[in-house]
C-alpha positions in Angstrom: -3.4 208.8 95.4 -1.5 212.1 94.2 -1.3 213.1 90.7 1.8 213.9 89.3 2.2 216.8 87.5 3.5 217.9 84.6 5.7 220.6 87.1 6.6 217.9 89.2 8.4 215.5 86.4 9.9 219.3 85.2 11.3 219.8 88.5 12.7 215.8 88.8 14.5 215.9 85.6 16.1 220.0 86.5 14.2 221.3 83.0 11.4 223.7 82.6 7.9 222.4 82.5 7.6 223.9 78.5 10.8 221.6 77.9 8.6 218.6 79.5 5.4 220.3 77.1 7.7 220.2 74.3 9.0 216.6 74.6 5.6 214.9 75.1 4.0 217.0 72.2 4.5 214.8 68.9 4.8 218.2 66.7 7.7 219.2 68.7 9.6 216.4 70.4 12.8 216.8 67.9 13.4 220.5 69.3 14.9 218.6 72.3 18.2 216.3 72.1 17.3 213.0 71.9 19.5 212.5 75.4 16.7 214.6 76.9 13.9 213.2 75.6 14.5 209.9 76.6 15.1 211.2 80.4 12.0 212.7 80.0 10.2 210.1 78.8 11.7 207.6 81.2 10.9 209.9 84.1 7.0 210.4 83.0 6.7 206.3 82.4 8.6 205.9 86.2 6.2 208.5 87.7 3.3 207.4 85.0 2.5 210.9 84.1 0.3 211.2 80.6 -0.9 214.8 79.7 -4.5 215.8 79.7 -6.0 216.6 76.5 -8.2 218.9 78.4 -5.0 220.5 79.9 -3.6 220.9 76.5 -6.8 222.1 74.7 -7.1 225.2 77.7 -3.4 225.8 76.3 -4.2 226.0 73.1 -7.4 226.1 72.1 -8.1 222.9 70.4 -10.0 219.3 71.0 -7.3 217.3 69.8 -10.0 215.5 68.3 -10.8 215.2 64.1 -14.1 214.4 63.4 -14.9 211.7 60.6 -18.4 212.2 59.7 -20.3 209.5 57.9 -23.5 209.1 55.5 -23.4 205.3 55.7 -21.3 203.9 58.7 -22.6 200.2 58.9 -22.3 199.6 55.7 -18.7 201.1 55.5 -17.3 199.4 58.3 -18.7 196.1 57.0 -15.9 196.5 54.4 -12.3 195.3 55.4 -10.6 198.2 53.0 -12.5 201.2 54.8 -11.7 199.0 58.0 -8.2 198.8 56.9 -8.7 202.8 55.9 -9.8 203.8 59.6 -7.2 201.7 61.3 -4.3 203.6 59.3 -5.9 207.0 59.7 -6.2 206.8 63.6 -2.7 205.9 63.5 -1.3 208.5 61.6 -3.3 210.9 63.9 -2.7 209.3 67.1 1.5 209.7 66.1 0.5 213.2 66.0 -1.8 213.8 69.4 -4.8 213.3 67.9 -8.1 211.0 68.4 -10.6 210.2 65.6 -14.2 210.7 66.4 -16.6 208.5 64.9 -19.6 210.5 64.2 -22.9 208.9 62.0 -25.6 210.8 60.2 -28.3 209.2 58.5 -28.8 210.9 55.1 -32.2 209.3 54.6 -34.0 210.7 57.4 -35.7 213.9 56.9 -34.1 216.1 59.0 -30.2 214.5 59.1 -29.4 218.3 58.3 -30.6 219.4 61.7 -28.4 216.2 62.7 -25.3 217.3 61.0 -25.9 221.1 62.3 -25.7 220.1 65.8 -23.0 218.5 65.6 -20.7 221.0 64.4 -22.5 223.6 66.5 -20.9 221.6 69.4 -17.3 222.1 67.7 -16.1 218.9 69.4 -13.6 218.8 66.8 -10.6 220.9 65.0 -11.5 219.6 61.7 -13.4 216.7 59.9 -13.3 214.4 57.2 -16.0 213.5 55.6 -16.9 211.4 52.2 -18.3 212.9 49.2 -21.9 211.5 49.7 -21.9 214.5 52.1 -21.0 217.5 50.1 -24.3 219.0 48.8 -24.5 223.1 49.2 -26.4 223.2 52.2 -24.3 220.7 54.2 -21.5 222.6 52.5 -22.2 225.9 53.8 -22.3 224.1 57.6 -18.8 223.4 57.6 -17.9 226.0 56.4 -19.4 228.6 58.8 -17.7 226.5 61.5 -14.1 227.4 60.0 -12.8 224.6 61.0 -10.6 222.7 57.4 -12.8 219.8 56.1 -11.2 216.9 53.9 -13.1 214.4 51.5 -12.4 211.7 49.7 -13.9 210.6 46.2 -13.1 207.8 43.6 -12.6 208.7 40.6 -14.4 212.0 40.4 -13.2 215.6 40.5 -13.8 217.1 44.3 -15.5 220.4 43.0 -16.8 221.8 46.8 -15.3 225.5 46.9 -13.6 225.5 50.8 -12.7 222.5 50.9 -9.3 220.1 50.8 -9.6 216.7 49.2 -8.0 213.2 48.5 -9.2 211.8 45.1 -8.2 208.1 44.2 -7.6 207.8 40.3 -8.1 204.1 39.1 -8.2 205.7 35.3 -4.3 204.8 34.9 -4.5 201.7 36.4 -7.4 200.4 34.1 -5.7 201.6 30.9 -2.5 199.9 31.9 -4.6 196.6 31.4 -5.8 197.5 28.6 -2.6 198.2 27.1 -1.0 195.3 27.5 -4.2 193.1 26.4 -3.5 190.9 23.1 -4.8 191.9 19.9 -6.5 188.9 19.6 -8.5 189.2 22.8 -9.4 192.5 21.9 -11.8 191.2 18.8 -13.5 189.2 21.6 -16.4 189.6 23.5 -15.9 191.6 27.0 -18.0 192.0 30.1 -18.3 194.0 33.5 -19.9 192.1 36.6 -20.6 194.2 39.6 -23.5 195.4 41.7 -26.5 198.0 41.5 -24.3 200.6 43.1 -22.9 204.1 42.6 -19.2 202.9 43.2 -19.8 199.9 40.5 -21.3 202.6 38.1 -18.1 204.9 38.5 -16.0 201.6 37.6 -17.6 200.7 34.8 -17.5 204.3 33.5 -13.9 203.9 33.6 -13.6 200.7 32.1 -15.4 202.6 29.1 -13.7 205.3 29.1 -10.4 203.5 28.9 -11.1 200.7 26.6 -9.3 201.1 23.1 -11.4 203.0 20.3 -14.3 200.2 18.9 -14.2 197.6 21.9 -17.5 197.4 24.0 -17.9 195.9 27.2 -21.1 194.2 27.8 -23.0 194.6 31.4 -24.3 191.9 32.8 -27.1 191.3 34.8 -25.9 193.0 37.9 -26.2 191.8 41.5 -28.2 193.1 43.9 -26.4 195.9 46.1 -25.7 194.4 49.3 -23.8 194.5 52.4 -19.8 193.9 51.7 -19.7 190.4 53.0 -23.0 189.3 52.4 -22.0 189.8 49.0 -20.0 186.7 49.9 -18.4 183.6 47.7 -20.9 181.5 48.3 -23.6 184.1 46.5 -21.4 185.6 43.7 -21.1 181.6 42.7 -24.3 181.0 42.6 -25.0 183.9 40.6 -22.8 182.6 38.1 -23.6 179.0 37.9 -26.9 180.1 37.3 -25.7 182.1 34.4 -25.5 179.7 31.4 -24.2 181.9 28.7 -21.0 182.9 30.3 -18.9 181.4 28.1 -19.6 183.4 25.1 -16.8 186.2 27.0 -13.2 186.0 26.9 -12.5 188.9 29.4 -14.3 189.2 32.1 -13.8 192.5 34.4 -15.2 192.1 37.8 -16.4 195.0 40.3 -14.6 193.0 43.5 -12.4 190.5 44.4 -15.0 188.3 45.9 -16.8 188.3 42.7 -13.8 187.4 40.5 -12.9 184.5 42.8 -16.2 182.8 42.2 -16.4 183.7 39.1 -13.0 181.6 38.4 -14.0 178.4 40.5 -17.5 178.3 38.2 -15.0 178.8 35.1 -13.1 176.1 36.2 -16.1 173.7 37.1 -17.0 174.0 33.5 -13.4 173.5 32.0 -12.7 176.6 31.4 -8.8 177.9 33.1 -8.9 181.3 34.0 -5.5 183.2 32.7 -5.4 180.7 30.0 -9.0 180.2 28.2 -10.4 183.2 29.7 -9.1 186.7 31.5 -10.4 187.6 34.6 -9.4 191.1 36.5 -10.8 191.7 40.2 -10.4 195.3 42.2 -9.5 195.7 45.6 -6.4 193.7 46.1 -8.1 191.5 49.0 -5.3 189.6 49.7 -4.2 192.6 51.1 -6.3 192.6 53.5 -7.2 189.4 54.5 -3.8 187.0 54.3 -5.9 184.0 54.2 -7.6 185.1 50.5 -4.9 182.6 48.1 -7.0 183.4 45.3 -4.4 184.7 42.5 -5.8 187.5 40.6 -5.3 190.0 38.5 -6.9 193.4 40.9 -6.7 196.6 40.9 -5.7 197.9 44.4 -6.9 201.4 45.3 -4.2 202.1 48.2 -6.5 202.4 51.4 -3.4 202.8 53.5 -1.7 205.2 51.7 -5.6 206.9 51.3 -5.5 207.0 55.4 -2.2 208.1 55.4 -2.6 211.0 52.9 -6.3 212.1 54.5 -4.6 212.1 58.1 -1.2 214.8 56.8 -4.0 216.9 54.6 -6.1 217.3 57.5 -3.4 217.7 60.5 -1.5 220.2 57.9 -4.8 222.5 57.2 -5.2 222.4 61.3 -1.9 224.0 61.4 -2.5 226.6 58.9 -3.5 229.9 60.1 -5.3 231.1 57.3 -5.6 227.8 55.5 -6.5 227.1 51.9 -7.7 224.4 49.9 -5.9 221.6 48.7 -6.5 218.9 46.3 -4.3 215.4 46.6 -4.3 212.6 44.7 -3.3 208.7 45.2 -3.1 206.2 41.9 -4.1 203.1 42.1 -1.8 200.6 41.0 -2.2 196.8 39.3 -1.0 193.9 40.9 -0.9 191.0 38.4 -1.8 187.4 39.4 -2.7 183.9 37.0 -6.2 185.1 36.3 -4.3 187.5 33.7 -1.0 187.7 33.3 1.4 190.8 32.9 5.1 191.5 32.7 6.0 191.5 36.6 7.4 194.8 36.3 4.4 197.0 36.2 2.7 195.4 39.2 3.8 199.0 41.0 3.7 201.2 38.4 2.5 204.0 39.9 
């Protein structure tokens, strides 16, 4: 069967084959009326023409492939947020002609360097993304001998790497919003922070701290174990909590998830106890989000993982275009979304 060519659909629609180049190249399809784009476009459907990348990259010198690079893959795509993340990100690139490659290191084995080296000695990609678990000095110094741009992500903590363009997620705002609008009486209470044995619940409950009003503590307690996102399900977050008997001594309880607020309220209200009413109880994440079938209503804090894949996918494609390109640091706010487990005045669910 012959292959059309990209000559061939130039030649049936009476343009030049870098009019046809232009029209099928995302970056440059509104240099061309839309009257002749959608010729084009009709003429490369009838004749079902598609461009090869490997045509393209001989053209210009590039993959058309980003790189995501990752320290802990099966535990990350075990969450429905980075899930969620990924799906936006290769959407955003895809509108643009790229692919996102998957790529997984293992930082606990002993030589994941000489893992990470080889694969940007192949240069399969133009750039890469890469979380901050990943940005010690020598890995560092790999991407950076590549020159290829490299973007990271980090919650709640500065992105300090020289060389390198970054998307930081500040939940700081977010947090003190809550505690702004907490009543005066609640703040002579008791306060506590559930969560599990895990950097990321560490980082939140440095926030929480930080933002709490001068002379109010929040207690820790006994954390659960660091698991897998949803084998840290309902089911064990309850029972965690039903075996808990002291609960009751706290009037505000701020939770690390959403999974472990919800079961944290149903063990509230098995005792009595109405959450939003008797007690407060803030999640993080904004599951519902997510997953429509969650009806739980709660108080959350919700990071923005689309507008993190969005924002990650125009940093990276825009440093790819740059000729001599420079670092850039970006940052998304989170935002609160109120819900029965603690009320707030509706209009500073989208505050930020």
């Amino acid at each position: 069967m012959k292959r059309n060519t990209l000559a061939e659909v130039a030649r049936l629609a009476g343009v030049s084959s870098s009019t046809v180049s232009r029209v099928l190249n995302p970056k440059t399809a509104h240099l061309i009326s839309s009257e002749q784009r959608e010729k084009i476009i009709a003429l490369c459907n009838q004749l079902n023409y598609r461009p090869k990348n490997a045509a393209r990259g001989c053209a210009t010198g590039k993959s058309y492939s980003i790189g995501y690079i990752s320290g802990r893959l099966a535990i990350d795509m075990d969450s429905p947020f980075f899930s969620n993340y990924i799906a936006c990100l290769c959407n955003e690139l895809q509108k643009n002609g790229y692919s996102l490659t998957m790529i997984s290191v293992d930082p606990g084995e002993d030589d994941y360097q000489s893992s990470v080296r080889d694969i940007l000695l192949s240069d399969r990609a133009d750039g890469y993304i890469t979380g901050s678990v990943l940005l010690e000095k020598q890995i560092m110094d790999m991407f950076c001998n590549t020159g290829r741009p490299i973007v990271t992500t980090s919650w709640n903590q500065h992105i300090e790497a020289e060389n390198v363009s970054g998307v930081e997620l500040d939940t700081s705002e977010a947090y003190a919003l809550i505690w702004k609008y907490m009543p005066g009486e609640l703040l002579k209470q008791k306060f506590c922070f559930a969560g599990t044995r895990t950097k990321s619940c560490s980082g939140k409950l440095g926030i929480i701290q930080k933002t709490a009003p001068e002379g109010v503590d929040v207690d820790v307690l006994p954390l659960i174990p660091q698991m897998r996102y949803f084998e840290l399900n309902y089911s064990h977050a309850r029972r965690y909590f039903e075996e808990f008997k002291d609960l009751l001594q706290y009037k505000v309880f701020w939770c690390a998830s959403d999974l472990i607020a919800s079961a944290l309220c149903d063990v509230l209200r098995a005792r009595g106890v109405t959450p939003g009413v008797d007690v407060m109880v803030i999640g993080y994440d904004n599951l519902s989000a997510v997953i429509p079938d969650f009806q739980e209503s709660l108080t959350t804090i919700d990071p923005g993982w689309n507008g993190l894949g969005k924002t990650v996918a125009g940093l990276i494609l825009k440093q790819i275009d740059k000729k001599e390109p420079s670092p850039e640091i970006l940052e998304i706010k989170a935002r609160v979304v109120s819900g029965k487990s603690f009320p707030l005045p509706e209009n500073i669910q989208c505050s930020f």
